[in-house]
Backbone as a ProteinNet text record, in pm:
[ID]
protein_1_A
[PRIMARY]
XXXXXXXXXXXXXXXXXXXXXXXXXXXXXXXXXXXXXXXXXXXXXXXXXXXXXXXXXXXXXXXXXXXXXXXXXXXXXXXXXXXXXXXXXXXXXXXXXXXXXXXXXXXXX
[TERTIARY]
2464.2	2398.4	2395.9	2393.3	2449.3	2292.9	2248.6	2120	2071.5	2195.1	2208.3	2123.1	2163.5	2113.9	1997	1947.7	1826.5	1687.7	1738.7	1627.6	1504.1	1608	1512.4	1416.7	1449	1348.9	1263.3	1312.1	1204.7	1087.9	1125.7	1024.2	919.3	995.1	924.3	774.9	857.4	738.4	665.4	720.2	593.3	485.2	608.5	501.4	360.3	455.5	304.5	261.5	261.6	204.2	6.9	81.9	12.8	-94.1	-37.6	-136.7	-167.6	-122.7	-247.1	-319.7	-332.5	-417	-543	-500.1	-599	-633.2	-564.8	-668.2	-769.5	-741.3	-865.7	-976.8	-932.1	-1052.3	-1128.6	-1075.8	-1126.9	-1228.9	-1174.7	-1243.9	-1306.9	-1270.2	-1316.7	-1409	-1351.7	-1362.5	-1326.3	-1231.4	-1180.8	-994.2	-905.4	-779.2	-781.2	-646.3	-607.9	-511.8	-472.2	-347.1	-269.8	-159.1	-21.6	69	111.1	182	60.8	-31.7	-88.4	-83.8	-141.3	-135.9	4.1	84.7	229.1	253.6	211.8	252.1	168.4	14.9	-64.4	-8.2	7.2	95.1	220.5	333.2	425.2	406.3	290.7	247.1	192.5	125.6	65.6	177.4	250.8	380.2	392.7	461.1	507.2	358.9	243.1	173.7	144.7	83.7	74.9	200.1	302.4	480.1	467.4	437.3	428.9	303.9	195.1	60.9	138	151.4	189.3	335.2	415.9	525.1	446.5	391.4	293.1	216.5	124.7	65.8	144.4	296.9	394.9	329.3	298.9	260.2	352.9	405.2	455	375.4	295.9	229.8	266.3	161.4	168.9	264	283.5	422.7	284.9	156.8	64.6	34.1	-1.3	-42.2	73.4	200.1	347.2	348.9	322.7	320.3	231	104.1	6.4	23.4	97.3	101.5	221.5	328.8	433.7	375.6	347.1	277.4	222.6	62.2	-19.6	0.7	96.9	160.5	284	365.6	520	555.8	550.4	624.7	714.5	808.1	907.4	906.6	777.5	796	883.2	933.4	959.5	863.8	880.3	797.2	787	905.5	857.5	804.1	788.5	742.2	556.8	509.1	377.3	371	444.3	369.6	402.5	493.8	515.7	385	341.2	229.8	97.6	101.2	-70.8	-25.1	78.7	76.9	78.7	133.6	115.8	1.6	-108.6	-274.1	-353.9	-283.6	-379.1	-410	-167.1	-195	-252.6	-233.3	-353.4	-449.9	-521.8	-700.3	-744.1	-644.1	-631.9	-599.9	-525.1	-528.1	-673	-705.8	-818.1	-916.5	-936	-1052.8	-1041.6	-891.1	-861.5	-920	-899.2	-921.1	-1044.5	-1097.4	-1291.9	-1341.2	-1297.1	-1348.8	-1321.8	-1209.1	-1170.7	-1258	-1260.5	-1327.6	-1446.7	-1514.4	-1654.6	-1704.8	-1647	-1637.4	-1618.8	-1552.6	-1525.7	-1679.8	-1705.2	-1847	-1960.2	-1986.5	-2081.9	-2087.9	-1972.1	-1930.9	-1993.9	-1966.1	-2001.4	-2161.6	-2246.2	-2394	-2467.7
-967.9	-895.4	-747.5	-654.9	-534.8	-486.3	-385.1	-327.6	-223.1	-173.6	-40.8	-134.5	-266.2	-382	-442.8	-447.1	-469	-391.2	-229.5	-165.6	-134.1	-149.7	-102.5	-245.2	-376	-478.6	-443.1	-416.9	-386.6	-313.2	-175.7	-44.9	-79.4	-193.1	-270.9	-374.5	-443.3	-500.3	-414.3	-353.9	-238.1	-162	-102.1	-9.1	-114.6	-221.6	-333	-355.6	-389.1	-452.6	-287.6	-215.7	-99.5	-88.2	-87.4	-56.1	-223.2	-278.9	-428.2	-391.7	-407	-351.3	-258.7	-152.9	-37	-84.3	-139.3	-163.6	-245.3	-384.4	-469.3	-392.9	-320.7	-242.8	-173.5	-101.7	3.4	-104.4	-244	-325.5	-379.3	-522.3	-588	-561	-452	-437.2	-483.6	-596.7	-702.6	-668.5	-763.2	-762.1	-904.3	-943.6	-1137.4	-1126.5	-1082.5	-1121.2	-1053.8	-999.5	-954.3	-991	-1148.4	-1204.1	-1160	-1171.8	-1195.3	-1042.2	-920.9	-821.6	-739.8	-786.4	-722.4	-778.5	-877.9	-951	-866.9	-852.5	-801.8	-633.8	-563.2	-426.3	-440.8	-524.3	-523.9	-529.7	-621.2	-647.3	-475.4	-459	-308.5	-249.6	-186	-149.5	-137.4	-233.1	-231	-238.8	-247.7	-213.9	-51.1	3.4	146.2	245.6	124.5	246.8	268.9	144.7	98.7	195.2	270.1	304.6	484.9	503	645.3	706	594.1	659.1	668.8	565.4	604.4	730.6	737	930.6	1019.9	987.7	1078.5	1172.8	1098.6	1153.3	1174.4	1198.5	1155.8	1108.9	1017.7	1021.3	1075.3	1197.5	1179.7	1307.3	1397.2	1501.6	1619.4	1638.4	1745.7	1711.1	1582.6	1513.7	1581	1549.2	1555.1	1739.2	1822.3	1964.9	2044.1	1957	2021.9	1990.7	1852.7	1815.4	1900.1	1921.6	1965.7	2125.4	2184.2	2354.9	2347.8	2234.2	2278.4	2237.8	2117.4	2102.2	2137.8	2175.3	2206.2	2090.7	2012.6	1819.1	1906.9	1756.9	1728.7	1593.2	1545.3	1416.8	1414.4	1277.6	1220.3	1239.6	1254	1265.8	1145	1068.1	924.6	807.1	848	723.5	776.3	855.2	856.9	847.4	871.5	852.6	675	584.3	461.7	377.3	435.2	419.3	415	546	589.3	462.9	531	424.8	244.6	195.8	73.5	43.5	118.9	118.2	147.3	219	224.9	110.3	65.4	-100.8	-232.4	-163	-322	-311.2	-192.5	-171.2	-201.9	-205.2	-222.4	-386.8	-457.6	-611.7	-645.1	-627.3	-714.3	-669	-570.3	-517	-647.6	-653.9	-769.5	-902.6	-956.5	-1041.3	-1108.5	-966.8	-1020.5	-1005.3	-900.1	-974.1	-1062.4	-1122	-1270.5	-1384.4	-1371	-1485	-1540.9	-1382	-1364.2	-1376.7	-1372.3	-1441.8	-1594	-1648.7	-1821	-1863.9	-1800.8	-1822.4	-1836.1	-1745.8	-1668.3	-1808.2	-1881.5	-1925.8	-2073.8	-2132.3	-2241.2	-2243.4	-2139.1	-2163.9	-2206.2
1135	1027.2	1061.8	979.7	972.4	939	1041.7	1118.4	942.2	901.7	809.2	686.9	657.8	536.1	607.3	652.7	716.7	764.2	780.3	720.8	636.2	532.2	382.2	430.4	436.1	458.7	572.6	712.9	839.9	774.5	700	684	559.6	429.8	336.7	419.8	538.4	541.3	657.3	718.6	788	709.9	627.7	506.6	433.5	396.3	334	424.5	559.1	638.9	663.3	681.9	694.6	594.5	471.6	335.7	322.8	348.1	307.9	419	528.6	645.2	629.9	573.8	509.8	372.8	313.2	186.4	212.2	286	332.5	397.7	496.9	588.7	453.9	394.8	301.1	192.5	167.7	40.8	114	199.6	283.5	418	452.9	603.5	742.6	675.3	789.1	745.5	779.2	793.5	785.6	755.1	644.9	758.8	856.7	910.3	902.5	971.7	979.5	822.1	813.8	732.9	553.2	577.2	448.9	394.6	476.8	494.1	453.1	498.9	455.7	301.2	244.6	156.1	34	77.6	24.9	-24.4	119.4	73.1	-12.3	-19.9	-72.4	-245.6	-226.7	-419.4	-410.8	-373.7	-353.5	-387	-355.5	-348.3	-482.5	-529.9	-695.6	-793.2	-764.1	-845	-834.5	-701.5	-693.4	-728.6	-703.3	-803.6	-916.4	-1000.5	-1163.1	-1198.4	-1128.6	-1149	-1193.8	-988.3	-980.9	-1088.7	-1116.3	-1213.9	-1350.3	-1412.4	-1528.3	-1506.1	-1422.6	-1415.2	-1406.9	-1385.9	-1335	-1197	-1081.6	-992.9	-904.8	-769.5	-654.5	-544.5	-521.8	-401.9	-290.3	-213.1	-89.4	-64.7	-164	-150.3	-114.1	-142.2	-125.3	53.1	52.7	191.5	311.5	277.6	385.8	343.8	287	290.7	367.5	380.9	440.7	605	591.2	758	784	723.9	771.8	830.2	738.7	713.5	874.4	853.5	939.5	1118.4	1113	1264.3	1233.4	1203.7	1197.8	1185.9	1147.9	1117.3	999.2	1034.1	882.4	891.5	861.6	750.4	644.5	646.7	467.1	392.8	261.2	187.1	129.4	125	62.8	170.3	293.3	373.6	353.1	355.6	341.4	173.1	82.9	-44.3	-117.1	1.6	-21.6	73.5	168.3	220	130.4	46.5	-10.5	-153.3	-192	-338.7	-304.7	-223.8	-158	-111	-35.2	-46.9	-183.7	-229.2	-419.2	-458.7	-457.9	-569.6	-511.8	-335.5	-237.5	-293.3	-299	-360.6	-493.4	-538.9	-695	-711.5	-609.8	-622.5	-531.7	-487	-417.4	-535.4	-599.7	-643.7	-777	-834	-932.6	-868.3	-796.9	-685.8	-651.2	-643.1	-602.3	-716.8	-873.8	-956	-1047.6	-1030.8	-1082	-989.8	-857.5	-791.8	-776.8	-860.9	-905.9	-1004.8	-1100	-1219.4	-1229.2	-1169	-1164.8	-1092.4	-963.2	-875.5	-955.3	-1065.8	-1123	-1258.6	-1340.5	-1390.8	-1411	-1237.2	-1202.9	-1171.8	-1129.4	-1150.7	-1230.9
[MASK]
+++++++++++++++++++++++++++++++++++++++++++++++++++++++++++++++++++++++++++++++++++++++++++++++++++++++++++++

């Protein structure tokens, strides 16, 4: 298998793995696991894309200017704004999540 076709997948499930990670801490406060976590960022992913292209935003291009400026970095600009928008649409599924599960809870009393 050819390392060059296998990328875009390694940095997909790093990137989800990262923002499901931080979205739980940020909702939850805990972490689901490695596997659940990446799975969690990846839906993140295409919901925070589908979000930020509707606002016509770029995530994360103000964030990678200020780091670049203020330490001399040259970040990508799309690995931190596939990061922030992949934590939006995690925060944005759990937030769906706990209140669908709360609603069924609330339901059965």
């Amino acid at each position: 298998m050819d390392l060059s076709n296998a990328l875009p997948i390694i940095m997909m499930v790093l990137v989800g793995a990262l923002a499901g990670t931080l979205a739980a801490r940020i909702m939850k406060g805990d972490t689901f696991g490695f596997a659940i976590n990446a799975l969690l960022g990846i839906g993140g992913g295409v919901v925070g894309g589908i979000l930020f292209d509707m606002l016509g935003f770029e995530p994360g291009s103000n964030v990678v200017r200020v780091l670049n400026d203020s330490y001399g970095l040259n970040l990508g600009g799309t690995f931190i704004g596939q990061i922030i928008s992949a934590t939006v649409g995690a925060i944005i599924i759990l937030y769906v999540a706990r209140f669908v599960r709360g609603g069924r809870s609330r339901s059965k009393r």
